[in-house]
C-alpha positions in Angstrom: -19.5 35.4 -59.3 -16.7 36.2 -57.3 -15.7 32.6 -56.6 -15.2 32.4 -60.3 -13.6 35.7 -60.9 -10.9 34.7 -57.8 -10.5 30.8 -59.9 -9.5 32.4 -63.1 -7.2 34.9 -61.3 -5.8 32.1 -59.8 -5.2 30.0 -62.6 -3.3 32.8 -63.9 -1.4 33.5 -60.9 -0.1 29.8 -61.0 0.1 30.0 -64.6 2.7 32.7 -64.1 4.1 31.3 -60.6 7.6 32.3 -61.0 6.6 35.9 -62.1 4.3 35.9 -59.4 7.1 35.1 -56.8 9.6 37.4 -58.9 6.5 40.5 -58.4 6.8 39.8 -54.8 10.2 39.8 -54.3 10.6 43.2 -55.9 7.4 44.0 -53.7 9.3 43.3 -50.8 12.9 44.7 -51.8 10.7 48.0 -52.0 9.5 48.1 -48.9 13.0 47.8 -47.5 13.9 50.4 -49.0 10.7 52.3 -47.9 11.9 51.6 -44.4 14.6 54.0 -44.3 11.7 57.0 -45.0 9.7 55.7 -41.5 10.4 57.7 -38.7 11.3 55.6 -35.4 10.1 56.9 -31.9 8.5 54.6 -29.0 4.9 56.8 -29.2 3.3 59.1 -31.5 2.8 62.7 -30.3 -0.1 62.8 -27.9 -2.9 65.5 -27.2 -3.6 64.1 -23.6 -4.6 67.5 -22.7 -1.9 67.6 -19.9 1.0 70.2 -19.5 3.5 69.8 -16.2 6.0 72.0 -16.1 9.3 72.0 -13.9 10.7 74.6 -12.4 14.5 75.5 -11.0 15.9 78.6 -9.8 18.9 79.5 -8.4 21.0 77.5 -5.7 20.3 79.3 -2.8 16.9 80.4 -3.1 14.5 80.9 -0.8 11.0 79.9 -1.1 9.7 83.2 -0.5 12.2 83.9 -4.4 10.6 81.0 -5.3 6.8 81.4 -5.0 7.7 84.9 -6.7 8.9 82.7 -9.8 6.0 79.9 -9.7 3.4 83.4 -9.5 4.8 84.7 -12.6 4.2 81.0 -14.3 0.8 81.3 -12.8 0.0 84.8 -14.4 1.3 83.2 -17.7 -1.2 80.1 -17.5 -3.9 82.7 -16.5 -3.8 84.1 -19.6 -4.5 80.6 -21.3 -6.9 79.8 -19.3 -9.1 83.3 -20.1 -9.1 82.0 -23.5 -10.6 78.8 -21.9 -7.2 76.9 -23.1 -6.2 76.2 -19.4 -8.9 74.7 -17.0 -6.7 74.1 -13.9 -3.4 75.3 -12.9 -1.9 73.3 -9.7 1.6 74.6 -8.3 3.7 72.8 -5.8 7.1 75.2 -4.5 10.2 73.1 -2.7 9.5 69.8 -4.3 12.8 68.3 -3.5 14.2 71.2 -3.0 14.1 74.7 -2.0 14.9 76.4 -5.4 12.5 73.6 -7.3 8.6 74.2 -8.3 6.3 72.2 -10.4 3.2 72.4 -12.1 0.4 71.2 -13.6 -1.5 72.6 -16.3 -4.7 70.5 -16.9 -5.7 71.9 -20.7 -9.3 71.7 -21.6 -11.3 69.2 -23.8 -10.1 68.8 -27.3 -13.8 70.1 -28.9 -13.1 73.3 -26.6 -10.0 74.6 -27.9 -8.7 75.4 -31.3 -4.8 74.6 -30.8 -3.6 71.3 -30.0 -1.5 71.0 -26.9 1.6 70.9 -28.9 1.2 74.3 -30.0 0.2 74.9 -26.6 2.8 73.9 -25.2 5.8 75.2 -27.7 4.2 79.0 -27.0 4.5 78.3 -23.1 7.9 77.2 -23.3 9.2 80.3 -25.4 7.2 82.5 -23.1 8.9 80.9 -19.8 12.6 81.2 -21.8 11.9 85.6 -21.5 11.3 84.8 -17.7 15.1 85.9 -15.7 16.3 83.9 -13.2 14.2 81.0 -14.1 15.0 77.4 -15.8 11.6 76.0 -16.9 10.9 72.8 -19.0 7.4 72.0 -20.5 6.6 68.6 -20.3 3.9 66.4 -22.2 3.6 63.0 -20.6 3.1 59.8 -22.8 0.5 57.3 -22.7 3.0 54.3 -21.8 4.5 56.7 -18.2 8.0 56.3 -19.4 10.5 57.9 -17.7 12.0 60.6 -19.4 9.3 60.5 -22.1 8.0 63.8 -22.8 11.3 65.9 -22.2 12.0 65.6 -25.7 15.6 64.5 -26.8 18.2 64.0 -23.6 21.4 62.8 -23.7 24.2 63.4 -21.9 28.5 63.4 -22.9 30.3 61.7 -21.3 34.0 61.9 -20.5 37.0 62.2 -18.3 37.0 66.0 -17.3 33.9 68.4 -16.6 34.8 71.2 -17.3 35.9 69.6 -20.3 32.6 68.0 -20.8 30.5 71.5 -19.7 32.1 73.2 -22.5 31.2 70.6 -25.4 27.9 70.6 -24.3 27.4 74.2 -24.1 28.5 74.5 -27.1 26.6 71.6 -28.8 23.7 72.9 -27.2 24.1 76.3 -28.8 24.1 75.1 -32.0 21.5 72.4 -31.3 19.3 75.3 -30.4 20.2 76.9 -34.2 18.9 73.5 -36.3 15.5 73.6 -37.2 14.8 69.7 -35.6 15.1 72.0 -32.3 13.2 74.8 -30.2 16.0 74.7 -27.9 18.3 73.1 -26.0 20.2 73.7 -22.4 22.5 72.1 -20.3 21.7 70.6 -17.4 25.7 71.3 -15.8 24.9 75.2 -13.7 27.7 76.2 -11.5 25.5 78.2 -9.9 25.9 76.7 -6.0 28.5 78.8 -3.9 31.0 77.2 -1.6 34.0 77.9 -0.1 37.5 76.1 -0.8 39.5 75.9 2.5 43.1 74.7 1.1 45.9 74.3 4.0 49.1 75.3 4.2 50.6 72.3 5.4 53.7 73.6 6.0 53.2 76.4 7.4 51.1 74.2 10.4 54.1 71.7 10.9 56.4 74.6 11.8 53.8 76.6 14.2 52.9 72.9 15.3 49.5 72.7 14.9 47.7 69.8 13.7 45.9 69.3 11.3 43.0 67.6 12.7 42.9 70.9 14.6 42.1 73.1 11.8 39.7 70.7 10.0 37.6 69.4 13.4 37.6 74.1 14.0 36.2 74.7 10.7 33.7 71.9 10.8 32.6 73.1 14.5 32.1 77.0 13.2 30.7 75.7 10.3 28.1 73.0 11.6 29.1 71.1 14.5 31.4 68.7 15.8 30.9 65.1 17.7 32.0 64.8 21.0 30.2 61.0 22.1 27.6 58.8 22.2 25.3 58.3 25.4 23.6 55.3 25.6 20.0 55.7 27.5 18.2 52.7 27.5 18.1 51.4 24.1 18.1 54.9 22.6 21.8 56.2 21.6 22.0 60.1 21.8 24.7 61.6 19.9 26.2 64.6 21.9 27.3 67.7 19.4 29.7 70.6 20.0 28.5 73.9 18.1 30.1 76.9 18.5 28.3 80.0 20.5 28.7 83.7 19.4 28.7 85.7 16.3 27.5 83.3 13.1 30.3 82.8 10.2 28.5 85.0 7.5 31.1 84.8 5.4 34.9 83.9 4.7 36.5 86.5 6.5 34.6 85.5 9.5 36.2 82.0 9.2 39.4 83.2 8.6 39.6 85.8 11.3 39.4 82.2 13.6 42.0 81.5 15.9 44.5 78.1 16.3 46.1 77.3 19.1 49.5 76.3 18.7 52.0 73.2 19.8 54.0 76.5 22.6 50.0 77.3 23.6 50.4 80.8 21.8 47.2 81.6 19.2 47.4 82.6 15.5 44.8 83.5 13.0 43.3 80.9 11.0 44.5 83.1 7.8 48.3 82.2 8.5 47.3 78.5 8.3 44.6 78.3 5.1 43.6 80.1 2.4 40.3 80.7 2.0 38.3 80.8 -2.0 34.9 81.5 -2.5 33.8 79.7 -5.8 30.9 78.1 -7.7 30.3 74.8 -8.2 27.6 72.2 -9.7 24.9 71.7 -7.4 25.0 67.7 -8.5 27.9 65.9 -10.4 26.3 62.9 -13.2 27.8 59.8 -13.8 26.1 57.7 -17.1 27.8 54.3 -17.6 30.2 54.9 -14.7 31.7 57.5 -16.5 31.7 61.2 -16.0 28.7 63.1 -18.0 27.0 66.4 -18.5 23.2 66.1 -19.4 21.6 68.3 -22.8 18.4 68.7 -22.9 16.8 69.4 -26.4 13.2 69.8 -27.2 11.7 68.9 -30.9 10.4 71.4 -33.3 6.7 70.6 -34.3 6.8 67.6 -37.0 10.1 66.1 -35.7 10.3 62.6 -34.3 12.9 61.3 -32.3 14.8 59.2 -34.4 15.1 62.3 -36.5 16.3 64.4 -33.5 18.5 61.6 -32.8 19.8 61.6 -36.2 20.5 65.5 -36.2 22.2 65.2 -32.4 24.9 63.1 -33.7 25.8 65.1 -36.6 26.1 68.1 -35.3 28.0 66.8 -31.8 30.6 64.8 -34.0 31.6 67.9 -35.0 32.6 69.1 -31.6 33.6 66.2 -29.4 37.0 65.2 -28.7 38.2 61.8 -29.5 38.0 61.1 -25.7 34.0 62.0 -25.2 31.1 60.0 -26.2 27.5 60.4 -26.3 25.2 58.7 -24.0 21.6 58.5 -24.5 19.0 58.9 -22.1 15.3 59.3 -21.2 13.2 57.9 -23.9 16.0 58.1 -26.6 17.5 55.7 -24.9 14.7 53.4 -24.6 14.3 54.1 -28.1 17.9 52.5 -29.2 17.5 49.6 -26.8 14.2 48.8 -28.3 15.2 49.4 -31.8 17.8 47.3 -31.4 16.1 44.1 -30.5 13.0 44.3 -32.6 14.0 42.5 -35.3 15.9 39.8 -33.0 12.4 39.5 -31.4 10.2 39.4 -34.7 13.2 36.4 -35.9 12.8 34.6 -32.6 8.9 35.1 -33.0 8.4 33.6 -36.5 10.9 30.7 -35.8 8.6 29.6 -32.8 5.8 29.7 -35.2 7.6 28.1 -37.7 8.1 25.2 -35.3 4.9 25.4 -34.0 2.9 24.7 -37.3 5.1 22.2 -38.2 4.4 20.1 -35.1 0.8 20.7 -36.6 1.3 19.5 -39.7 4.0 16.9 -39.2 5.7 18.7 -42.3 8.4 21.2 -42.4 6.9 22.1 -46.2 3.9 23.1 -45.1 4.6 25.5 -42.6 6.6 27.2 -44.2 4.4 27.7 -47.3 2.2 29.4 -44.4 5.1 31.6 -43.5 6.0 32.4 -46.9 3.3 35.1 -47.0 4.3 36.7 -43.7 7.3 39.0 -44.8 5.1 40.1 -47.1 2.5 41.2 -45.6 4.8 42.9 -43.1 6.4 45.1 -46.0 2.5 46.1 -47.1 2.2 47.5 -43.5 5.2 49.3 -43.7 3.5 50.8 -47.6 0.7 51.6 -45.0 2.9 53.3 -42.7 4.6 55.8 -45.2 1.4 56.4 -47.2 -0.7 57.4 -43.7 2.8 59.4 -42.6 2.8 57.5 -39.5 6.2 56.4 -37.8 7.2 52.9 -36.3 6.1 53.3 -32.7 5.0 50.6 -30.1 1.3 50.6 -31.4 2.2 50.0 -35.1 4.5 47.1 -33.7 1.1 46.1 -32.5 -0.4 46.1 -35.4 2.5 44.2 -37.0 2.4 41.3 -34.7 -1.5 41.2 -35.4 -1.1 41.4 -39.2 1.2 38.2 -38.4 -1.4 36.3 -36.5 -4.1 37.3 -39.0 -2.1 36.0 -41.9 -0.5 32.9 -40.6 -4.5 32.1 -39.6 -5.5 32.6 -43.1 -2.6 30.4 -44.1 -3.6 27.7 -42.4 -7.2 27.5 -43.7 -5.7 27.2 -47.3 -2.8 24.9 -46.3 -5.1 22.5 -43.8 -7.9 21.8 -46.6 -5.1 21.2 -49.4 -3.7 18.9 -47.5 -6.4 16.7 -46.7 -7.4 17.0 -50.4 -4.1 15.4 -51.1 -5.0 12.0 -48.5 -8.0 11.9 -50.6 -5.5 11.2 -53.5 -5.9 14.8 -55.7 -2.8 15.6 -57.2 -0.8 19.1 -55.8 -2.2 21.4 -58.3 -6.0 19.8 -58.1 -5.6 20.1 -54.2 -4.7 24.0 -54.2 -6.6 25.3 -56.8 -10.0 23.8 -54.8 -8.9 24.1 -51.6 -8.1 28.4 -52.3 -11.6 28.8 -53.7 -13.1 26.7 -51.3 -11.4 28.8 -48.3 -11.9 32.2 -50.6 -15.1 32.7 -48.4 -13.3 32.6 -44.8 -10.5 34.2 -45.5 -12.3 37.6 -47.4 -14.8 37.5 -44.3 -11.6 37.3 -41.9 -10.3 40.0 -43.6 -13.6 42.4 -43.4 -14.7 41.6 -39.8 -11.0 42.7 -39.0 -10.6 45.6 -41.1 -14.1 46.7 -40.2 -13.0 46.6 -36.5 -10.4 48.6 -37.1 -12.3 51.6 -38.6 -13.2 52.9 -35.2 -9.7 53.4 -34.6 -8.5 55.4 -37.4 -11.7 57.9 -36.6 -10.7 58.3 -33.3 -10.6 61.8 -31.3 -9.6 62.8 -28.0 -7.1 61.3 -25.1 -4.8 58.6 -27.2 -5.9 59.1 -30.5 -2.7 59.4 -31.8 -2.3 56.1 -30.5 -5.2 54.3 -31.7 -4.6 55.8 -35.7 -1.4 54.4 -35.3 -2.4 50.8 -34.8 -5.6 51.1 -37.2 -3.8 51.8 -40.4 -1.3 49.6 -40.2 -4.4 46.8 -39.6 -6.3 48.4 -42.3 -3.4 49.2 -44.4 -1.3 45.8 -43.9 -4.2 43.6 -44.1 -6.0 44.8 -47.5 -2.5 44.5 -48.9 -1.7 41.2 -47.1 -5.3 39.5 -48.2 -4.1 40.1 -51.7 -0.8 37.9 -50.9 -2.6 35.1 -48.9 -5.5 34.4 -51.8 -2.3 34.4 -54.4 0.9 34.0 -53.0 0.3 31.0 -50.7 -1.2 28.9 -53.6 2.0 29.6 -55.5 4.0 28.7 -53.0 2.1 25.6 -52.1 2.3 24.7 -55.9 5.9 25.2 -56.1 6.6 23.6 -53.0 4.4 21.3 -51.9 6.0 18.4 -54.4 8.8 18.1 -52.2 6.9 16.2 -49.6 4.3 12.9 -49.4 0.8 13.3 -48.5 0.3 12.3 -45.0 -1.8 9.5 -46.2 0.9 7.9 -48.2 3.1 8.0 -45.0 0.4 6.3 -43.0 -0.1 3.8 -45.6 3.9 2.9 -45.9 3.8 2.4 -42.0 0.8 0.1 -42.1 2.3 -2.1 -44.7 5.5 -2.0 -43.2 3.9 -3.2 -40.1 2.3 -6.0 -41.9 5.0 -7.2 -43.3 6.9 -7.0 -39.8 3.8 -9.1 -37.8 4.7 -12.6 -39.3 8.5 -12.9 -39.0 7.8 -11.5 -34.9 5.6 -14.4 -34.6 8.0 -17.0 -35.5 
């Protein structure tokens, strides 16, 4: 019954060939468009019950301030743990550094909470935010361990001048933190470090005759220490250091309260020579592409992916940068662009080896590409799939994509192989396809079921990397019900319409033969 149903269906899908090709054009052209509506990130949001957070203070800070900072965290994780939200807290003080904490919030199992981790996690980080003295980022780890992933949307501007730079991003990350794609941005540029700017009078040394070697090798002694040798024992080299005895420099007037001695032996203060500015400074200075940079750090409001957060950046930094500053992406964003960038290049390169491939297999150009023909197609049914599940174009629904490929390029070849040897038996084009599709019918619905049917365990999945395994299920379920629909019609079309521009194999083997007969009796002579 169905083998007859699919004949007449046929019959009238070659019947109407150009309308059929004409349908799946416009097919197609539609899903191109539909592509501008998917989202782009490198992995879906994951519930992989797992919170770390990380921790700065102040510069300066001790790690008795510290472990103050990380208890207060603590008390706050307490609370989500009464209502059995939190199972195990883990906090680690001077990671790094002295002013640095981190930790670890293990959440519990998905059937033992009510709120996902995302909402978890956005109430944490507004609940840190009302905590003084203390920077704290949430973090959510991804499946794939990339670095940066989890951090939400980081990049960095990049320029000539920081303090040039500091005050663009402040203020893009002010008004980053007032778009609703956004719970929040910050910079990561804090002149919070204190240090003292010793600038000498230069002149002022040359006529009192002191060196200036003098005054930099005093201040580095008071200060920390100064090198007198090296003493070789053995093999071992000892370094011998001068440190100054006394009261400590607690201060600057301590250091400038230092005296010189002069080129006539007489002493003056250390004052008369420098002057002596306390100041704050960054505690680290970034550099992205060799240029100079301040980092921004912008977490996503629930819903958003990061080609949308992306999206929303630049608009509202091109607003505020000067012609001399750039943006630089970083963390996952930027693995996001570089990918982006050469998916398609890799998809092009991927069907031309295929393309070769097949027709090394069939000694005919023609006929692998009537197996390609469907391909494209099929692709823009998974992207139908994509948009109608609400799903984005991530790493697992490229998966699914390069699967959907295989599948339908297999299917392909059952039709293409069996109407080809239909034509050595001498059938005519439209004989050959019309049998060899019904014949094939069988394989290629049962290809389509086992896979689909496979792929139904995904799309119900719960728990760690779910979000994962949806992703790549209904694109396979999606793409492929779609794509079966294109490989039962489509690829006898295009076999019909294209298959007349090459000989059966048979013919060529024939033409050789005969051409080798007629050769054999003038090599004799």
């Amino acid at each position: 019954w169905l083998a007859a149903r699919y004949s007449h269906a046929l019959d009238l899908a070659i019947l109407w060939r150009y309308q059929v090709v004409i349908a799946s054009l416009a097919f197609a052209a539609a899903a191109w468009l539909a592509l501008v509506l998917v989202q782009r990130e490198i992995t879906p949001t994951e519930d992989r019950g797992l919170l770390l957070v990380r921790l700065t203070t102040q510069q300066g800070s001790n790690l008795t301030y510290n472990a103050a900072k990380v208890a207060a965290v603590e008390r706050l994780l307490g609370e989500l743990k009464e209502k059995g939200e939190v199972t195990g807290v883990l906090a680690m003080i001077g990671r790094g550094a002295t002013n640095r904490a981190f930790v670890v919030a293990t959440l519990a199992p998905w059937s033992a909470r009510k709120r996902s981790q995302q909402q978890i996690q956005a109430e944490l980080t507004e609940r840190l935010a009302r905590i003084p003295g203390l920077s704290a980022t949430v973090l959510a780890p991804n499946s794939l361990g990339i670095r940066g992933g989890g951090q939400g949307l980081r990049f960095a501007i990049a320029g000539r001048d920081y303090a040039k730079l500091a005050d663009a991003a402040t203020v893009i990350a002010g008004r980053l933190s007032e778009a609703p794609e956004f719970r929040g941005a910050r910079t990561d540029f804090d002149t919070t470090q204190p240090q003292l700017s010793v600038r000498i009078n230069r002149e002022a040394a040359t006529k009192l005759g002191v060196p200036i070697e003098a005054i930099t090798s005093l201040i580095s002694t008071m200060v920390d220490y100064g090198k007198a040798a090296d003493l070789f024992i053995g093999d071992d080299i000892v370094e011998i250091q001068v440190k100054a005895g006394g009261r400590p420099i607690n201060d600057p007037s301590d250091l400038a309260n230092l005296f010189v001695k002069t080129s006539d032996g007489s002493f003056v203060t250390l004052s008369a020579l420098v002057s002596i500015k306390e100041i704050a400074i960054a505690p680290t200075l970034a550099r992205e592409d060799r240029r100079r940079a301040v980092p921004v750090t912008a977490a996503l409001a629930d819903g958003v992916v990061l080609s949308e957060a992306i999206a929303a950046m630049r608009r509202i930094a091109g607003k505020v940068l000067a012609p001399d500053m750039s943006i630089v992406l970083l963390g996952e964003a930027r693995t996001l662009s570089e990918t982006s960038k050469s998916t398609g290049l890799v998809f092009g390169i991927a069907l031309l080896i295929v393309l070769l491939v097949l027709a090394a297999q069939f000694e005919s150009v023609v006929s692998a590409l009537v197996i390609l023909s469907t391909v494209p197609f099929g692709l823009a049914a998974a992207i139908f799939a994509i948009v109608a599940t609400g799903g984005t174009l991530n790493v697992y629904s490229q998966i699914g994509l390069v699967l959907l490929v295989g599948v339908m390029a297999k299917n392909g070849i059952l039709i293409v192989e069996f109407a080809n040897q239909l034509r050595d038996e001498g059938r005519t084009v439209d004989e050959a396809i019309r049998e060899a599709a019904t014949v094939r019918l069988r394989p290629v619905m049962m290809t389509m079921a086992s896979t689909v049917l496979g792929a139904l365990p995904l799309v119900f999945a719960t728990g760690a990397g779910a979000e994962a395994r949806l992703a790549l299920g209904w694109v396979i379920i999606g793409g492929l019900g779609f794509a079966t629909v294109f490989t039962l019609f489509l690829t006898p079309v295009a076999f019909h319409l294209l298959a007349p521009l090459s000989k059966p194999r048979a013919d060529e083997a024939r033409r050789l033969l005969d051409e080798m007969d007629a050769a054999t009796p003038s090599s004799l002579q």
